[in-house]
C-alpha positions as CSV (number, residue, x, y, z in Angstrom):
1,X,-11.0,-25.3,12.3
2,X,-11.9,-25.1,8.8
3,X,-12.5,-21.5,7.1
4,X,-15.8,-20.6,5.9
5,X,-15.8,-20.1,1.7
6,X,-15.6,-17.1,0.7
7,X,-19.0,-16.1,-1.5
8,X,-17.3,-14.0,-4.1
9,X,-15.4,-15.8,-6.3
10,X,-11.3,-15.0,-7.3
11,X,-10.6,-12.8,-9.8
12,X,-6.9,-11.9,-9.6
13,X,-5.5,-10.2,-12.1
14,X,-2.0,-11.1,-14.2
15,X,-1.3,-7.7,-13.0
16,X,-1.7,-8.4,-9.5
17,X,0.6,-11.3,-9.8
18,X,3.1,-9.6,-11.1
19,X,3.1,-6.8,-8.3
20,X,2.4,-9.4,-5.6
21,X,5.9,-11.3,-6.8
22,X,7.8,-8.1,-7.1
23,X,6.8,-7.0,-3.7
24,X,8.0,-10.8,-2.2
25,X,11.3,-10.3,-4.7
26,X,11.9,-6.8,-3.1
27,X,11.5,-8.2,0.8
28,X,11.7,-11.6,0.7
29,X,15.8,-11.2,2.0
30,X,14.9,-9.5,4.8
31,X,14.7,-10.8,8.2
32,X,10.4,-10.7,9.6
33,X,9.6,-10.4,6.1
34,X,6.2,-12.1,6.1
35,X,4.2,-9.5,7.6
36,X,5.1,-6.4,5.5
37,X,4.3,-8.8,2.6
38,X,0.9,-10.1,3.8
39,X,0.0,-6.2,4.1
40,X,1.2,-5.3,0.6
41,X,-0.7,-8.2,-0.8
42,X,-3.7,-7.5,1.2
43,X,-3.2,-3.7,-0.7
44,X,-3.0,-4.9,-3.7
45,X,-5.7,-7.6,-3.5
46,X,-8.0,-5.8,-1.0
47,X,-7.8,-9.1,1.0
48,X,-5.8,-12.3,1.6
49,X,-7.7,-14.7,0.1
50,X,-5.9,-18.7,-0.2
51,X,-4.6,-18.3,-3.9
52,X,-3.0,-15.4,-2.4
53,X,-1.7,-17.0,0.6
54,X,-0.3,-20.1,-1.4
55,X,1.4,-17.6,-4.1
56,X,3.4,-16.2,-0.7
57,X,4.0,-19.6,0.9
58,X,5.1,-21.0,-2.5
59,X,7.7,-18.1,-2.9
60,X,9.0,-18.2,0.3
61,X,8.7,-22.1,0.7
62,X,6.7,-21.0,4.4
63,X,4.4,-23.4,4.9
64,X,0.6,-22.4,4.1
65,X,-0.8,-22.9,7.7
66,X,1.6,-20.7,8.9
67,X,0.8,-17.5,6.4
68,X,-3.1,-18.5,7.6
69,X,-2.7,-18.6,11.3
70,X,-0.6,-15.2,11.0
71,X,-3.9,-14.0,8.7
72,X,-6.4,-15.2,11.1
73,X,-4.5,-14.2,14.4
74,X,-4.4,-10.1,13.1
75,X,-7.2,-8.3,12.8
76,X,-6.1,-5.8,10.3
77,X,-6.2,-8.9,7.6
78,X,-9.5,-9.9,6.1
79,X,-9.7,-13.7,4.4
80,X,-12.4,-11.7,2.2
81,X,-13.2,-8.9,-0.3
82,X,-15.2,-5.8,1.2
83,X,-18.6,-4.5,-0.2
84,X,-19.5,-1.7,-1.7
85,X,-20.9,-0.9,1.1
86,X,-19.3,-2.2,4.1
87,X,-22.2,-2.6,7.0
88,X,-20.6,-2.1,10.5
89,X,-22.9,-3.0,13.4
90,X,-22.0,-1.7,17.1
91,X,-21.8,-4.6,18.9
92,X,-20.6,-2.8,22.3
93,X,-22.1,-2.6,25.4
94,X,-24.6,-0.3,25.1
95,X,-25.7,-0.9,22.1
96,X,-26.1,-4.8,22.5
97,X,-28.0,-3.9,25.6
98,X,-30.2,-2.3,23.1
99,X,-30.2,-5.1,21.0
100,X,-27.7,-4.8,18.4
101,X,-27.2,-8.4,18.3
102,X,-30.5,-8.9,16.8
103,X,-30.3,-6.5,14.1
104,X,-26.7,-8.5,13.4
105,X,-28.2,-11.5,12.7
106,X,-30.9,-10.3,10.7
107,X,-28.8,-8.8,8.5
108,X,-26.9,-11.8,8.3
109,X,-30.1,-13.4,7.6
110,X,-31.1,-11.1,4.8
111,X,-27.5,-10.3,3.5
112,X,-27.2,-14.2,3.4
113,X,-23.5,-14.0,4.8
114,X,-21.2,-14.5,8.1
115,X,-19.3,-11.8,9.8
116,X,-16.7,-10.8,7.9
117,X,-18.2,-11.8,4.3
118,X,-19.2,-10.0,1.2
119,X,-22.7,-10.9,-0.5
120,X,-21.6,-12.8,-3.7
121,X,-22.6,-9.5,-5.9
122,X,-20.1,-7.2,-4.4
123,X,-22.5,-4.8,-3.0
124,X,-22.6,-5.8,0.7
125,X,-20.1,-6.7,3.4
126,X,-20.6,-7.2,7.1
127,X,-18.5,-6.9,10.3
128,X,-19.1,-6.4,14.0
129,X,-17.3,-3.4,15.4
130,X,-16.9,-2.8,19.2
131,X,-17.9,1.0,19.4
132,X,-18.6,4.1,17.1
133,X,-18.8,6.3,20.1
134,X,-22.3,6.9,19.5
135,X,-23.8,5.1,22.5
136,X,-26.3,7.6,23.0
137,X,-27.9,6.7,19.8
138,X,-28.3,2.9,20.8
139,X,-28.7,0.4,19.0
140,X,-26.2,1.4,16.3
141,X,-25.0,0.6,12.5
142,X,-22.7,2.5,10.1
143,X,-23.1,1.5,6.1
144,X,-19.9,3.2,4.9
145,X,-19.4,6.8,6.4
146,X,-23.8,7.0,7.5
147,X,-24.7,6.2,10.7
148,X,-27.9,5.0,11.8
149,X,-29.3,4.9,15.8
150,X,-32.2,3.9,17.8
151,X,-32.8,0.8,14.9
152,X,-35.0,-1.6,15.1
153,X,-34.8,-5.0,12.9
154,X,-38.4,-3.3,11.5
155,X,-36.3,-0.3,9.5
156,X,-33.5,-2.8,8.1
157,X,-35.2,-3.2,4.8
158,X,-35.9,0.3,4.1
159,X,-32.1,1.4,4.8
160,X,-30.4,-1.7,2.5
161,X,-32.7,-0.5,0.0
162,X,-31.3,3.0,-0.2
163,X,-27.8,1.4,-1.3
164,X,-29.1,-0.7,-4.3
């Protein structure tokens, strides 16, 4: 399987670097050393994009598709940068009952991204989520720390346009 491209570009920082291989200099002697690196550089970077990856697999001659499969396998690492505004849409039980799975890929539609990917301006991101514990509010979405129940695909353009 091929990853999707992420739709913001790079833009590491020298400074990043230079954290990023003092972090791998500080652990790289230790024995299961690759995860608490991959979650220092995913501080540092806000995600694990493939320069990144290939800076860690070059340093500690592990081979790329190995640092990947570990990135893709955990949850808690993201191959991309978060929005501004990170969209979270309830795709549990009750609310896909509801029809959460619509509104999900209308914003994808509109947001012109995947789960998981940032619009190329840095203002939106866009993840599934299982529950918010608001299943009386059916169909549900959360843009940050608001929360929005009982949507329809109908209000979608009035509530993106409060965030821009």
């Amino acid at each position: 399987m091929v990853a999707a491209k992420s739709t913001v570009p790079f833009n590491g920082t020298a400074e990043q670097k230079a954290e990023l291989l003092e972090v791998i200099n500080s652990l790289k002697d230790q024995k299961g050393c690759l995860i608490p690196i991959l979650q220092k550089a995913q501080g540092i970077y806000g995600y694990l994009p493939i320069e990144v990856q290939t800076i860690i697999s070059d340093e500690l001659n592990v081979p790329l598709e190995k640092i990947y499969g570990i990135v893709t396998f955990y949850s808690f690492f993201s191959l991309y940068p978060k929005g501004k505004y990170g969209i979270s849409v309830c795709l549990g039980t009750a609310c896909y009952v509801k029809g959460s799975g619509d509104i999900f890929n209308s914003l994808k539609e509109k947001l012109g991204i995947e789960s998981g990917q940032c619009t190329p301006d840095g203002k939106f991101s866009l993840d599934a989520c299982r529950c918010v514990g608001a299943c009386g509010l059916a169909p549900v979405m959360m843009i940050n720390d608001d929360v929005y129940g009982r949507l329809t695909k109908g209000e979608l353009d009035d509530i993106l346009a409060k965030y821009n």
